[in-house]
C-alpha positions as CSV (number, residue, x, y, z in Angstrom):
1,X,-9.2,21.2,21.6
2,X,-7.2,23.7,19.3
3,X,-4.1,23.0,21.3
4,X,-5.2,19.2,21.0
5,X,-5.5,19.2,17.1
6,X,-2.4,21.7,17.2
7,X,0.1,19.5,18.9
8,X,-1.3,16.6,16.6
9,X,-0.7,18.1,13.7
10,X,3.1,18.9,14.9
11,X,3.7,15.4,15.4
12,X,2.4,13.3,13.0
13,X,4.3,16.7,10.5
14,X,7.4,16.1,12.7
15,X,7.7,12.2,12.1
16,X,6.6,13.1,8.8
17,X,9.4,15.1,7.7
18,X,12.0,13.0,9.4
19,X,11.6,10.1,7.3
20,X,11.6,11.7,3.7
21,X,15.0,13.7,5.3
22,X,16.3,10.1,5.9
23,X,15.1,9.0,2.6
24,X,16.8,11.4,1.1
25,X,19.8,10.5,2.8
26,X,19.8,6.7,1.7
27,X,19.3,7.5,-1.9
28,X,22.9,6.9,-3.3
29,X,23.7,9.6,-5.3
30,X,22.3,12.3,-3.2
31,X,23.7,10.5,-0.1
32,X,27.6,11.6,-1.1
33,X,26.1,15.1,-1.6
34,X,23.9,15.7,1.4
35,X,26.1,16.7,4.6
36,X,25.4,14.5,7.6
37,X,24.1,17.3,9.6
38,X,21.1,16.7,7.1
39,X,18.0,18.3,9.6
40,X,20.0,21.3,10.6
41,X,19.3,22.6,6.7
42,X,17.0,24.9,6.9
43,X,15.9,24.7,3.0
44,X,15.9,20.9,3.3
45,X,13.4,21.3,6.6
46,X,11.2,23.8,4.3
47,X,11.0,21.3,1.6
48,X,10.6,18.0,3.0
49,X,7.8,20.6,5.1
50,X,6.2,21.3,1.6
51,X,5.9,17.7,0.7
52,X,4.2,16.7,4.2
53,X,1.6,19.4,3.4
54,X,1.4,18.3,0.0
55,X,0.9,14.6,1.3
56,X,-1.9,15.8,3.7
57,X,-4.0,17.2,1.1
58,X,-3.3,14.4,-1.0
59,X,-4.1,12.2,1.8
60,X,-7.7,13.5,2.1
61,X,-8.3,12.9,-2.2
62,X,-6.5,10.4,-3.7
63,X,-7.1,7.1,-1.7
64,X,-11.0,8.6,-2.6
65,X,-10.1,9.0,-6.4
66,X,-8.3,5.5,-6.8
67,X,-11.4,3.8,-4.6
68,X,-13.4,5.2,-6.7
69,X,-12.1,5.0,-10.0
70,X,-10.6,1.3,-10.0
71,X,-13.3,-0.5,-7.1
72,X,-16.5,1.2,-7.8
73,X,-16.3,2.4,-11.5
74,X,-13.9,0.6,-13.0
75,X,-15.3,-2.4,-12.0
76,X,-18.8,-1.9,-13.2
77,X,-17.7,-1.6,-16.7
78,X,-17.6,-5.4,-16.5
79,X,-20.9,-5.6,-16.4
80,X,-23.2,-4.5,-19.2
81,X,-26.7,-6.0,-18.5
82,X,-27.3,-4.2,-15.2
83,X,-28.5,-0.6,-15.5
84,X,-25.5,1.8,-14.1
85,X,-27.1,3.7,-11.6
86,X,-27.9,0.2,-10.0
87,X,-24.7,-1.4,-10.1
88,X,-22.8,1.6,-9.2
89,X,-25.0,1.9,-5.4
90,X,-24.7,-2.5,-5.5
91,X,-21.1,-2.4,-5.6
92,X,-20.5,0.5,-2.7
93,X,-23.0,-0.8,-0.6
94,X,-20.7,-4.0,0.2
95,X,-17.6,-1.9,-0.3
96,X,-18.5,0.5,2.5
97,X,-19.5,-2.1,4.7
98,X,-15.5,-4.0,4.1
99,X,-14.4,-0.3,4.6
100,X,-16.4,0.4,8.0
101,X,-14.1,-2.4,9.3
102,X,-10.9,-2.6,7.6
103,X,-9.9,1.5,7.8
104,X,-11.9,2.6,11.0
105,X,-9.7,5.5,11.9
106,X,-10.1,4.5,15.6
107,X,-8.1,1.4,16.1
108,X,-5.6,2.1,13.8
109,X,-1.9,2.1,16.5
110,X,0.5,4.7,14.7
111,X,3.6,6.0,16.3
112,X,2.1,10.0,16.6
113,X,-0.3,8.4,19.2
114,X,1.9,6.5,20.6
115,X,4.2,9.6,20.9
116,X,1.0,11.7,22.4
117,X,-0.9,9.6,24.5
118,X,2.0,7.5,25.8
119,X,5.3,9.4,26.0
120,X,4.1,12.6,26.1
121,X,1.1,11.3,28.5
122,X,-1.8,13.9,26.6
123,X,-5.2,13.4,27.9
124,X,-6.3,10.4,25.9
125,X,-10.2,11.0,25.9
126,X,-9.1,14.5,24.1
127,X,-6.7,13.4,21.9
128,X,-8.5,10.6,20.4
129,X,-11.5,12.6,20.0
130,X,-9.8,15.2,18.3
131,X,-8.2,13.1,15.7
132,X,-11.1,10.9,14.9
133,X,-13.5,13.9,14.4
134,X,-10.5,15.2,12.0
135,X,-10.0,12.3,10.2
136,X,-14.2,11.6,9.8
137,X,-14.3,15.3,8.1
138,X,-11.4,14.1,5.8
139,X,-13.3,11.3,4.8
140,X,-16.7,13.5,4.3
141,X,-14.8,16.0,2.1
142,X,-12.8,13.3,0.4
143,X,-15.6,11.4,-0.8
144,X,-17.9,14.2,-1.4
145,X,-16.5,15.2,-4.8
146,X,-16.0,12.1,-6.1
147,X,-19.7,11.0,-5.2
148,X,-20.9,13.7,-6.9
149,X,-19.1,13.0,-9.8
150,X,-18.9,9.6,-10.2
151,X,-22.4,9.2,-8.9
152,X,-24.2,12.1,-11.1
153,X,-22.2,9.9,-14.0
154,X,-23.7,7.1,-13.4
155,X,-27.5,8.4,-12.8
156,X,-27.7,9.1,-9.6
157,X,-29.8,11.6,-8.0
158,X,-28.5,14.6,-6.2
159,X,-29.4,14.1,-2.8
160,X,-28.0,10.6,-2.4
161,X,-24.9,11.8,-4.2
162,X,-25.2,14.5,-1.4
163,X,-25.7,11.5,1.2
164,X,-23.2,9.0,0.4
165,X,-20.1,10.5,1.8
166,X,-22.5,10.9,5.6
167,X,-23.0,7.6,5.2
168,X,-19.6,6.1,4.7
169,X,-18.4,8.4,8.0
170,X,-21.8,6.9,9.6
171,X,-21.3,3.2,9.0
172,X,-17.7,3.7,10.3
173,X,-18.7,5.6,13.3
174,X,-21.2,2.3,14.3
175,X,-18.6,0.0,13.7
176,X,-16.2,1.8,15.6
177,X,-18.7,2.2,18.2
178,X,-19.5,-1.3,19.0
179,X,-16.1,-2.1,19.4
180,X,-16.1,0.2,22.2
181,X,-19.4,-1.6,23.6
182,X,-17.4,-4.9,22.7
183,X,-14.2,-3.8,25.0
184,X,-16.9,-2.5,28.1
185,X,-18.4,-6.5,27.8
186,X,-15.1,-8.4,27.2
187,X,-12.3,-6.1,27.6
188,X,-11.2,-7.2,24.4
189,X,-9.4,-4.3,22.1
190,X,-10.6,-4.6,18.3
191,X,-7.2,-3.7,16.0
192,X,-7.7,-3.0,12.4
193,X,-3.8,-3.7,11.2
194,X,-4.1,-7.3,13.1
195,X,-7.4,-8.8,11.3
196,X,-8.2,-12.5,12.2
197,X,-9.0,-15.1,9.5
198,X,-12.9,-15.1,10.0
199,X,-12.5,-11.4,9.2
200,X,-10.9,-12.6,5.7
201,X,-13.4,-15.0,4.9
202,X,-16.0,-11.8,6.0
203,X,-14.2,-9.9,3.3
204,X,-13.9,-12.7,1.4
205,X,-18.3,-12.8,1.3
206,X,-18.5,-9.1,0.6
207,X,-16.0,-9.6,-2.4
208,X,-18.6,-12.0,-4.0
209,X,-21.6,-10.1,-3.0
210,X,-20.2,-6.9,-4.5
211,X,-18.3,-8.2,-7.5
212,X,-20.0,-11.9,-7.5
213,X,-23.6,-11.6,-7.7
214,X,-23.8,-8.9,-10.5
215,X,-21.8,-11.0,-13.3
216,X,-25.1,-13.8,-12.3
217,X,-27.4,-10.4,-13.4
218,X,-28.3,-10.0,-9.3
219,X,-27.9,-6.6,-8.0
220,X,-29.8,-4.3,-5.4
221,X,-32.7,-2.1,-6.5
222,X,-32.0,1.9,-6.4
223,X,-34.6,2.2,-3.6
224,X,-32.7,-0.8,-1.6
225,X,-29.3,0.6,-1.7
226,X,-30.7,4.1,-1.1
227,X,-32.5,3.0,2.0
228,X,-29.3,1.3,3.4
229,X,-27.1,4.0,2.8
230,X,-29.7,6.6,4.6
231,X,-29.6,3.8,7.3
232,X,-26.1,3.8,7.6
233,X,-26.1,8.0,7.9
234,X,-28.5,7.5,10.8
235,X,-26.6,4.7,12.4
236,X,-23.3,7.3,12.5
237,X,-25.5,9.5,14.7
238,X,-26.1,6.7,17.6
239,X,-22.6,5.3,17.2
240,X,-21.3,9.2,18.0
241,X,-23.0,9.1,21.1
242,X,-21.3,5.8,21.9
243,X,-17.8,7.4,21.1
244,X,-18.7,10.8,23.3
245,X,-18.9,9.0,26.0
246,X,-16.9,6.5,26.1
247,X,-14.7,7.5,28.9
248,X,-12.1,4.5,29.1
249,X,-9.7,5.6,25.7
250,X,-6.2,6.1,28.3
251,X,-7.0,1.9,28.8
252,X,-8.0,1.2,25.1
253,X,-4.8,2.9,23.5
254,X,-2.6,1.6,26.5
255,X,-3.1,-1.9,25.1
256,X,-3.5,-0.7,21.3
257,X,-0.4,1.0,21.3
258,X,1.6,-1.8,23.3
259,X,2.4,-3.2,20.4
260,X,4.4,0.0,18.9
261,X,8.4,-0.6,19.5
262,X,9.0,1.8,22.4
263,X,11.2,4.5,21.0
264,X,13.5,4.8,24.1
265,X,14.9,1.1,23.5
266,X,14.4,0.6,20.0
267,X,17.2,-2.1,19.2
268,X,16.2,-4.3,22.4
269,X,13.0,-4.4,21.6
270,X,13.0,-4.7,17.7
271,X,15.3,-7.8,18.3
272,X,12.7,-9.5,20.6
273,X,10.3,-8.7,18.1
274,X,12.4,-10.8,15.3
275,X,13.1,-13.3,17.4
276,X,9.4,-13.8,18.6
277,X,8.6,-14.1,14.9
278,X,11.6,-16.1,14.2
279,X,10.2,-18.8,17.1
280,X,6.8,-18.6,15.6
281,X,8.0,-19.0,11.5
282,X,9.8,-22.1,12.0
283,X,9.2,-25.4,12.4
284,X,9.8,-27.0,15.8
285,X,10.4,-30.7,14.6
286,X,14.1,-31.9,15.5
287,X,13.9,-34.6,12.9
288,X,13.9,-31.9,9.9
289,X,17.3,-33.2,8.4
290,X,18.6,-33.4,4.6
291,X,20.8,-35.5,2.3
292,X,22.9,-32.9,0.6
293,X,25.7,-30.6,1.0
294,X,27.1,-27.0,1.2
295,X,24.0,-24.3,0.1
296,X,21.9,-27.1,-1.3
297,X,22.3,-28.6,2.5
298,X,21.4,-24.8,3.8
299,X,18.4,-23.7,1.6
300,X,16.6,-27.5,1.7
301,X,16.8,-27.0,5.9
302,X,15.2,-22.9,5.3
303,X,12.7,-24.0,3.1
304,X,11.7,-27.5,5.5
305,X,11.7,-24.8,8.8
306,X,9.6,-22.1,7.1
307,X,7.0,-24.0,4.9
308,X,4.4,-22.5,7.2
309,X,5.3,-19.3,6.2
310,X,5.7,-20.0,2.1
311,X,4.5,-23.2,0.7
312,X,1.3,-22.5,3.3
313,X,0.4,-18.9,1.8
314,X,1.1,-20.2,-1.7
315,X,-1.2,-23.1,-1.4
316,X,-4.1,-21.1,0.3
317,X,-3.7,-18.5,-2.7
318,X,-3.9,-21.4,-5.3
319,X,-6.8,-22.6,-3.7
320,X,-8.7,-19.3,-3.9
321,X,-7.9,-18.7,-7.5
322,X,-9.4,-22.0,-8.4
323,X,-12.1,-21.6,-6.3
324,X,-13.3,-17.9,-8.2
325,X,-12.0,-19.9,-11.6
326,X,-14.5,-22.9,-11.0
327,X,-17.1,-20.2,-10.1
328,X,-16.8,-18.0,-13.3
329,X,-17.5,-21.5,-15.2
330,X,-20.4,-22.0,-13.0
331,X,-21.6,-18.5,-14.0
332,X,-20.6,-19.3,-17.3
333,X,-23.2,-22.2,-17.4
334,X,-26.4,-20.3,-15.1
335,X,-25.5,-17.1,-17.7
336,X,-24.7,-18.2,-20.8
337,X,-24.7,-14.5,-22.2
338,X,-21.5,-13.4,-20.3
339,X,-19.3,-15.6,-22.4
340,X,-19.0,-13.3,-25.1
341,X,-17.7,-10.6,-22.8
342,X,-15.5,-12.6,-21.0
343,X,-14.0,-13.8,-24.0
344,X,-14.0,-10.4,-25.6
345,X,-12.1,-9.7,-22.4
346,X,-9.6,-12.3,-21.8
347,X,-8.3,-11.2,-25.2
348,X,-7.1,-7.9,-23.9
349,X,-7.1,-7.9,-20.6
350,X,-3.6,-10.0,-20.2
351,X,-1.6,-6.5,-19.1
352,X,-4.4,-6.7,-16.4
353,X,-3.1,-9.3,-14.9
354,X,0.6,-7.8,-14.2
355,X,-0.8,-6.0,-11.0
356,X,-2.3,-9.2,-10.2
357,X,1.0,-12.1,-10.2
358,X,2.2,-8.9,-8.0
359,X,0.0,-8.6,-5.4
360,X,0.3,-12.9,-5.0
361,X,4.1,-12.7,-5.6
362,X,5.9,-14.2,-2.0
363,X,9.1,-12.2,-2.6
364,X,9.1,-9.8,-0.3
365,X,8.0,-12.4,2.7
366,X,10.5,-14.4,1.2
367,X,13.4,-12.1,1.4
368,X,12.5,-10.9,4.8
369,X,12.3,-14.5,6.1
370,X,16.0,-15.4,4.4
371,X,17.6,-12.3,6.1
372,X,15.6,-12.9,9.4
373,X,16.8,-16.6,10.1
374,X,19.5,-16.8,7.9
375,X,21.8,-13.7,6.3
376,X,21.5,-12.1,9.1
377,X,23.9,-14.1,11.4
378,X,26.0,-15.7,8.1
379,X,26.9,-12.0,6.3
380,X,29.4,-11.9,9.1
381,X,31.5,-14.5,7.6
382,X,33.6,-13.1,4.5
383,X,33.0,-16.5,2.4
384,X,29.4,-15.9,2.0
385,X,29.7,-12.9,0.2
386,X,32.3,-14.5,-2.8
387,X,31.3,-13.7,-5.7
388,X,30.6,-17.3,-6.7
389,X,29.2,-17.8,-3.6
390,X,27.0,-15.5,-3.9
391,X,25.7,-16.3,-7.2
392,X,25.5,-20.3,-6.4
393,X,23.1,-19.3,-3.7
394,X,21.3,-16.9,-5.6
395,X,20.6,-19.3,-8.0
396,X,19.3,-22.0,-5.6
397,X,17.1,-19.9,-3.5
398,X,15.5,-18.5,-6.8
399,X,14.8,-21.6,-7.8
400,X,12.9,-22.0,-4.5
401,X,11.1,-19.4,-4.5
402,X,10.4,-19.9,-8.3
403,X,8.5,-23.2,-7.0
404,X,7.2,-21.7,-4.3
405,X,5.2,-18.8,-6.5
406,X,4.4,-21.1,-9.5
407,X,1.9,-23.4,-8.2
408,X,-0.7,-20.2,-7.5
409,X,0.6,-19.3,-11.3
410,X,0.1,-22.5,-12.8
411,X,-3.8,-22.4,-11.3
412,X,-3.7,-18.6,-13.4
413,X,-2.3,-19.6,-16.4
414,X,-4.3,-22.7,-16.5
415,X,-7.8,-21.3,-15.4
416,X,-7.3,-18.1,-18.3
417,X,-6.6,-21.0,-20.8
418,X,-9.6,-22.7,-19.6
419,X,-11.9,-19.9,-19.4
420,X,-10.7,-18.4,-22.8
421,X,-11.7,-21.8,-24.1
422,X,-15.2,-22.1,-22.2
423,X,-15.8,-18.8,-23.2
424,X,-15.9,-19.4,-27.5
425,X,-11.9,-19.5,-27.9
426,X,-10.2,-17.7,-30.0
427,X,-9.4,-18.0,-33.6
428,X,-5.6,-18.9,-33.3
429,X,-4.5,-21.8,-30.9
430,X,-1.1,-20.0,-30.4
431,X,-3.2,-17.2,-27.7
432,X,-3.9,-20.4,-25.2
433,X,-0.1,-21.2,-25.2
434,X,1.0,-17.6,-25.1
435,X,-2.0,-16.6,-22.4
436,X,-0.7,-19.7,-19.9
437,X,3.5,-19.3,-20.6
438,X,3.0,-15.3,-20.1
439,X,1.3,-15.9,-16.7
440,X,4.0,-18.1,-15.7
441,X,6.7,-15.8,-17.0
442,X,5.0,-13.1,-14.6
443,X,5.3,-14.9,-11.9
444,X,9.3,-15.9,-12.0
445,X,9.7,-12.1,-13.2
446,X,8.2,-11.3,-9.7
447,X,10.7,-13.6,-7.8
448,X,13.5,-13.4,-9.9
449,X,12.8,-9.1,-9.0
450,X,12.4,-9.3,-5.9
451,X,15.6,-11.7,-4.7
452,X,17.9,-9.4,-7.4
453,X,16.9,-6.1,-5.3
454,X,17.5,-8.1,-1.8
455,X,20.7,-9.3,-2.9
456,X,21.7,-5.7,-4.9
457,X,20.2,-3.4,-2.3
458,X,20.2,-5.6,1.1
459,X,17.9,-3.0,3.3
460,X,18.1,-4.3,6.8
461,X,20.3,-4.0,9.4
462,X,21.5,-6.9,12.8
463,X,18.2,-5.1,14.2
464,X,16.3,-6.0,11.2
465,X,15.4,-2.8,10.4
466,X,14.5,-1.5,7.2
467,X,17.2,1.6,6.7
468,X,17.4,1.6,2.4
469,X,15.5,4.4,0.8
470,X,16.2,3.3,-2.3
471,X,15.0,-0.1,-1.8
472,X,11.5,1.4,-0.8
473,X,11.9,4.0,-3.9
474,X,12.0,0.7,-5.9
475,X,9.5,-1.0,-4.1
476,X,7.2,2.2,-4.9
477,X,8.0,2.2,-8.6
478,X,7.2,-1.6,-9.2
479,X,3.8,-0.9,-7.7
480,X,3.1,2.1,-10.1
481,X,4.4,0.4,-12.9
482,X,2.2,-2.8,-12.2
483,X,-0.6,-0.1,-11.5
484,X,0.0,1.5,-14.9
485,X,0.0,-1.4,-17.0
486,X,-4.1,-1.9,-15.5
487,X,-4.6,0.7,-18.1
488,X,-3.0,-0.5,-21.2
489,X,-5.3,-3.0,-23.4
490,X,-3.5,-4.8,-25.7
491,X,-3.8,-8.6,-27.5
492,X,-2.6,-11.5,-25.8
493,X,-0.5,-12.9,-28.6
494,X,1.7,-8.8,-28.8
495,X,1.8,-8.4,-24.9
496,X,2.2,-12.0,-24.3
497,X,5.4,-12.1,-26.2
498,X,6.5,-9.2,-25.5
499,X,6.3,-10.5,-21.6
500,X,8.0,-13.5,-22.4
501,X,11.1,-12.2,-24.0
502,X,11.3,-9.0,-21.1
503,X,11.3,-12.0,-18.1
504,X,14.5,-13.9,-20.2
505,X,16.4,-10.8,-20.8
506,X,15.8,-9.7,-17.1
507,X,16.6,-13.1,-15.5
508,X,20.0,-12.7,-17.4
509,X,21.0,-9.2,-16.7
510,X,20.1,-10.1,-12.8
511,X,22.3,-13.1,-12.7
512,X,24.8,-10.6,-14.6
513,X,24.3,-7.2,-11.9
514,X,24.6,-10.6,-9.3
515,X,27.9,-11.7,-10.1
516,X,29.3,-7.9,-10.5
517,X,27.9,-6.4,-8.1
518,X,26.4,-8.3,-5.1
519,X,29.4,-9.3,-3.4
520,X,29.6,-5.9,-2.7
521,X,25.9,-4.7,-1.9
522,X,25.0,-7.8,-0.1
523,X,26.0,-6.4,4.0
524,X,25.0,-5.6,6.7
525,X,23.6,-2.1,7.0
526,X,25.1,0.0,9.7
C-alpha cells in the first residue's frame, strides 16, 4: 500500500512538474532566456517541485474555501426571511447531492492512472483503492475547517459541524458505489467528465431546489437537513463495503481510461480524435451552398456547417435564462416582499454579472472550431496571413460570433431591465438603458477577447494541440479578473458606463494589435 500511494504520488508530481517547466518555456520573455535543456536544471526541477507541493496543499483547501464562500454562504445572503442556520443546511443539502455525482473521485480518467494502471500495468484493485481512500481524507480534511467555520457562523451546532464533512465523503462513497453495482448489472462504465443531458437537467432540478425554493420562503427544517446528512454519513459506510470488494477495477479503468490519448502515438491518435470531432461538428447536408464571395463566401459556409455546435448552445442558453427570468417574475407575484431586495440588488449587482456573460461567452468553442475545420489546413498558404487579410477576416468572423453570443445577451439585458422594472424601478430612466447596453457590451467584449487572443497568440499546432503557455496564462487571468469583479458593488449608471466606454476602446486597440501584429502571431505552432 505505501509503495502504492508512493509511486502515486511520483507520478501525478512527475506530470505535474513537467507541465509548469513547459509553461515556463512558452512564456515569451522567459522563453529567450531559459536554455532548451530546460529539465536538466536542477534549480528549475526544485522549484517547479515547490509549486506541485504548494498546489497539493492547496488542492485539498481552496476548491473547499471557494465552495463554501461563493455557493453556500455567499449565496444565502440573498435571502433575508429564512433564519441562517436553516438556509445554510437547505442550500448544502442539494449541493452535496450535485457534488456526490459531478466530482466522485472514482470515475474521474486522468493521465497518472492511465500511466499506472495501463502502461506501467500496477495492480489496479490496489491502485484505485489507494487513491480513492487518499483523495476521500482530502475531502474530510478540506471540508472540516470550513464546516466548522462557516457552519458555527451561521448557528450551527457543533456536532453536525463535526458531521458534515463524513457526510459529504459518505454520499460520494454511495454514489460511487452504485455505479459499481450498475457496471456488475449492465457493464456499463459511469464517467464523471462525459455527463449526459438528463444528468444536466438533474443538476438543473437541484439548482432550483437549492437556490429556487428559498427566494419562494421554502426551505428544510434544521432537524430535516440534520437527519439527511447523518443519513448520508451512514450510507458512506455501506457504499465502502461495495468498493472493498469490488474486484473487477483492471476492467472498469480499461474502458475508463480508453479514452486517454495513448502516450506512445500521441500525434496519430490526437488527429483521429479531431477528425472524429470534426465529422461529428458539421453538418452533413451537400446542398449547404452561399451567394457571396472571397471570406464572406468562407465564413457564411463555417457558420452553415457548424450551427450545431454555435447557434445550438447559444439558443439553449437563451432559453434557460428566460426560463429563470420568467420564474423570478413568478416569485415576484407568489412573494411580493422580495421585490425590494431584488431591486435593492439589481442596482448594484451589475459588476456581478461580468463572471456571468463569461461563463455563457462561445469564444473559446468558437475559436477551437475555426482552427479545427478551418486555419488549420489554410495557415499554410502565405495569403491568408496578409495583413489585410487578416484583418478583413477578423472582422467578419467577429461579427459572427458577435451574433452568435448576443441573442443569450439580449434575453440578459432585456430580463434585468424587466425585472428592475417589476421590481419598483428606479428613480432615473437612464439605469434601464445603461443596465440593458452594458449587458450587451459584455457580451461582444467576451468575443471581441477571445478572437483577438486566438488571432495574437494562436495556441495550437497541425495536431491541434494546445502548446501556448501564455495563452492559458491569459485564459487564467480573465477568469480571476471576472472572479474579482463578483466582489465589487457599485451603481449601475458608474459601472455601467464605465463598461461601455472599456468594450469601445478595447474593440479599437484589438483591431489596432490585429493589423500590426497578427500577420505575424497567426501560425502554426511547431
Amino acid at each position: 500500500m505505501n509503495r502504492t500511494l508512493r509511486i502515486s504520488f511520483s507520478l501525478r508530481n512527475t506530470y505535474r512538474v513537467n507541465g509548469i517547466l513547459y509553461s515556463l518555456k512558452q512564456i515569451p520573455l522567459l522563453k529567450r532566456i531559459l536554455p532548451d535543456a530546460l529539465y536538466r536544471i536542477k534549480g528549475l526541477k526544485i522549484f517547479a517541485n515547490v509549486l506541485s507541493g504548494l498546489w497539493e496543499v492547496l488542492s485539498v483547501f481552496l476548491g473547499k474555501f471557494l465552495y463554501f464562500i461563493f455557493m453556500v454562504a455567499g449565496a444565502a445572503i440573498l435571502y433575508d426571511k429564512i433564519p441562517a442556520e436553516r438556509l445554510y443546511l437547505h442550500i448544502l443539502v442539494w449541493l452535496t447531492v450535485i457534488g456526490s455525482f459531478m466530482n466522485t473521485n472514482l470515475f474521474n480518467p486522468t493521465r497518472d492512472k492511465y500511466y499506472a494502471m495501463i502502461l506501467m500495468r500496477m495492480d489496479a484493485r490496489e491502485y484505485t483503492l489507494v487513491n480513492y481512500t487518499y483523495a476521500i481524507l482530502k475531502v474530510i480534511v478540506g471540508f472540516l475547517p470550513f464546516s466548522l467555520w462557516f457552519g458555527r457562523n451561521a448557528g450551527i451546532s457543533l456536532w453536525l459541524c463535526l458531521i458534515l464533512p463524513f457526510s459529504v465523503a459518505g454520499i460520494k462513497m454511495a454514489v460511487a458505489a452504485s455505479s459499481l453495482w450498475d457496471y456488475e448489472k449492465r457493464g456499463f462504465v459511469y464517467n464523471e467528465n462525459r455527463l449526459n443531458r438528463y444528468f444536466w437537467l438533474f443538476v438543473g432540478v437541484m439548482l432550483v431546489l437549492a437556490y429556487g425554493l428559498p427566494a419562494v420562503g421554502i426551505a428544510l427544517p434544521v432537524n430535516a437537513a440534520a437527519v439527511i446528512l447523518v443519513f448520508f454519513a451512514l450510507a458512506g459506510t455501506v457504499g465502502l463495503g461495495k468498493i472493498l470488494r469490488f474486484k473487477e477495477y483492471r476492467a472498469v479503468n480499461q474502458q475508463l481510461l480508453g479514452q486517454i490519448t495513448n502516450q506512445m502515438d500521441i500525434t496519430a491518435q490526437a488527429t483521429q480524435a479531431v477528425q472524429q470531432q470534426s465529422r461529428n461538428s458539421i453538418s452533413a447536408d451537400t446542398e449547404i451552398t452561399s451567394n457571396r464571395r472571397g471570406f464572406e463566401y468562407l465564413n457564411e459556409l463555417f457558420i452553415k456547417r457548424h450551427r450545431k455546435i454555435l447557434w445550438s448552445s447559444s439558443q439553449k442558453i437563451a432559453a434557460v435564462c428566460l426560463f429563470l427570468l420568467l420564474g423570478i417574475l413568478l416569485a415576484f407575484y407568489l412573494r411580493p416582499e422580495i421585490k425590494e431586495r431584488i431591486n435593492d440588488l439589481l442596482l448594484i449587482f451589475l459588476p456581478y454579472f461580468v463572471f456571468i456573460m463569461y461563463s455563457i461567452n462561445r469564444g473559446t468553442g468558437f475559436t477551437r472550431a475555426l482552427f479545427m475545420n478551418c486555419d488549420r489546413s489554410l495557415l499554410t498558404y502565405s495569403f491568408y496571413k496578409k495583413p489585410d487579410m487578416v484583418l478583413k477576416l477578423f472582422r467578419i468572423r467577429l461579427r459572427e460570433i458577435t451574433k452568435i453570443n448576443l441573442l443569450p445577451a439580449i434575453v440578459i439585458g432585456g430580463g434585468l431591465a424587466a425585472l428592475l422594472y417589476a421590481s419598483g424601478g428606479t428613480e432615473n430612466p437612464l439605469n434601464y438603458a445603461v443596465l440593458f447596453v452594458s449587458i450587451v457590451c459584455m457580451s461582444i467584449f467576451f468575443s471581441v477577447h477571445y478572437l483577438t487572443i486566438y488571432y495574437l497568440l494562436q495556441p495550437y499546432n497541425a495536431g491541434t494541440e494546445m502548446k501556448s503557455g501564455t495563452y492559458r496564462l491569459v485564459l487564467s487571468a480573465t477568469y480571476f479578473i471576472c472572479f474579482f469583479l463578483m466582489q465589487v458593488r457599485m451603481p449601475i449608471l458608474i459601472f455601467g458606463v464605465s463598461c461601455i466606454v472599456f468594450c469601445a476602446l478595447y474593440f479599437i486597440a484589438a483591431c489596432f494589435l490585429i493589423y500590426r501584429f497578427a500577420p505575424h502571431t497567426f501560425r502554426l505552432r511547431s
